[in-house]
C-alpha positions in Angstrom: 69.6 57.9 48.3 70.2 57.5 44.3 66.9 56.1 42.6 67.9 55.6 38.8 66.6 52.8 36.1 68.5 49.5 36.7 70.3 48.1 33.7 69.8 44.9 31.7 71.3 42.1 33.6 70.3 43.5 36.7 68.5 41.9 39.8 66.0 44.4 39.1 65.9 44.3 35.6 66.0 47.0 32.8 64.2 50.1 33.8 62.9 49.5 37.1 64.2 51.6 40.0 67.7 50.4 41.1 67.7 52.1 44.8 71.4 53.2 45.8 72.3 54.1 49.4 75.7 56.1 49.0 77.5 59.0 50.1 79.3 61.9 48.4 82.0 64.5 48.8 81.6 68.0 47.1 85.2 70.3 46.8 84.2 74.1 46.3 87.0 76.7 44.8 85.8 80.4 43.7 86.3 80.6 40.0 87.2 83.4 37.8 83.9 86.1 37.3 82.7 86.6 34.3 80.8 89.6 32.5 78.2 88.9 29.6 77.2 90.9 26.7 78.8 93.9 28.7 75.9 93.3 30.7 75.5 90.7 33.3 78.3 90.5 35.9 78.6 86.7 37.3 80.4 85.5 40.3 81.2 81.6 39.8 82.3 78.7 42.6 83.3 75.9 40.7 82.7 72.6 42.3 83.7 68.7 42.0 80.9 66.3 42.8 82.3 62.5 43.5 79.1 59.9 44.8 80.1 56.4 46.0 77.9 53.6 46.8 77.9 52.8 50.7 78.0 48.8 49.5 81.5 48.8 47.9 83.0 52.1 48.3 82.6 52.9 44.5 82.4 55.6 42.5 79.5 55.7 40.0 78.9 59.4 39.9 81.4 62.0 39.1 80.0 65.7 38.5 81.7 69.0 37.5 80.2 72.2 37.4 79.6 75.8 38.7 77.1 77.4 40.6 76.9 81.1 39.6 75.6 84.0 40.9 73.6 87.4 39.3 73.7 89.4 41.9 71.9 92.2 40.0 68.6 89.9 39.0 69.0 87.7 41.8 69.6 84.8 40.1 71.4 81.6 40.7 72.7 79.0 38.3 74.1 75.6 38.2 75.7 74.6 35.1 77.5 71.0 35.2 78.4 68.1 32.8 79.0 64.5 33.5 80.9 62.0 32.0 78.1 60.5 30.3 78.3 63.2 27.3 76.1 65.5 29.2 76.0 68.8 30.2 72.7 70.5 32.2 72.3 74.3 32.9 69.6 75.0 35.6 68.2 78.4 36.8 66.3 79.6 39.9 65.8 82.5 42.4 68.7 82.9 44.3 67.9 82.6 48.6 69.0 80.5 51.4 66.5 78.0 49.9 66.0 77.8 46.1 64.7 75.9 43.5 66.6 75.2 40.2 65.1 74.2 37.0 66.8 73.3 33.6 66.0 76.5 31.0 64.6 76.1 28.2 67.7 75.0 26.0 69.8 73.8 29.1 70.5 70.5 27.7 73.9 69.4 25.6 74.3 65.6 24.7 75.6 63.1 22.5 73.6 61.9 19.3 73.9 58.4 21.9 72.4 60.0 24.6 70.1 61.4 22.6 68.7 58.4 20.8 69.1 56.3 23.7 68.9 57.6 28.1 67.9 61.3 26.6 67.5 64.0 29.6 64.6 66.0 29.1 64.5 67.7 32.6 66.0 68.6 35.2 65.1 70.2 38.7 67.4 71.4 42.5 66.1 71.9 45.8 68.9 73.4 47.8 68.6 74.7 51.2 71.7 76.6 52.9 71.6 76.4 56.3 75.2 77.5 58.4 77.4 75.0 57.4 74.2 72.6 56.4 74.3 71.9 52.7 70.9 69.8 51.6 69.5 68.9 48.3 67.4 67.2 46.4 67.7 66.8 42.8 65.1 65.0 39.7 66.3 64.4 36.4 63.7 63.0 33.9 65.3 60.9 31.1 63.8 58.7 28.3 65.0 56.1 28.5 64.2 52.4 27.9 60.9 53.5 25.7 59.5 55.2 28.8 60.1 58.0 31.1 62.3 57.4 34.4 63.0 60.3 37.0 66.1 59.8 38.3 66.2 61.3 41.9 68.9 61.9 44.4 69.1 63.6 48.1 71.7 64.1 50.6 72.9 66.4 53.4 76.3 67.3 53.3 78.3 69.3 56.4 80.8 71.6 55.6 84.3 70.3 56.7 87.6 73.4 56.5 91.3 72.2 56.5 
């Protein structure tokens, strides 16, 4: 279930929670590692996020990103933009269940996003289980002269060619 703030011209009306049944696929590829500061040694798995509202069959979420792993501090990472000019990095204790939350400078966005539907948080609940895949994410943004969190849920199942 999406809950975001409606637009003007809505039924609901600017701001108020616009409720969005949908469903999603997520694509995972192993991307190339990466070694910081001759330091920190990173494994990545890009992924592509595409969300489609159960009403239409419409896409009105895309998502790119990686999640990324420190093995040595036990760390996981999800760094992703969308095509709204803005990029989030989130950080959390890496475990079959973990909780992500945007660090401290992990936001990049336009001077419009910034000015207008500015993200000032962000936050992942992710539980693995087997082939069980289930989230639940908030993002806060200002938006509309008042704050709005923007959640989103869903299980996904693991599906091989």
């Amino acid at each position: 279930m999406d809950i975001s703030p409606a637009q003007d011209g809505t039924e609901q009306g600017k701001g108020a929670p616009a409720i969005t049944p949908f469903y999603e696929t997520m694509t995972f590829e192993v991307a190339a590692d990466a070694v910081n500061a001759s330091e920190q040694t990173l494994v990545a798995l890009y992924y592509k996020q595409e969300v489609f509202r159960k009403a239409d069959d419409s896409k009105f979420h895309d998502q790119r990103g990686y999640f990324i792993y420190d093995q040595e501090n036990q760390i996981v990472y999800n760094s992703f933009c969308v095509p709204r000019t803005t990029c989030v990095t989130a950080e959390g204790a890496a475990g079959n269940e973990m909780t992500l939350i945007m660090s401290e400078r992990g936001i990049a966005e336009s001077n419009f996003m910034l000015e207008n539907a500015s993200t000032t948080g962000f936050s992942m609940n992710i539980k693995i289980d087997g082939d069980t895949l289930t989230y639940s994410q908030s993002t806060i943004l200002d938006i509309y002269d008042s704050e709005f969190a923007h959640t989103d849920s869903s299980v996904l199942e693991r599906i091989t060619d």
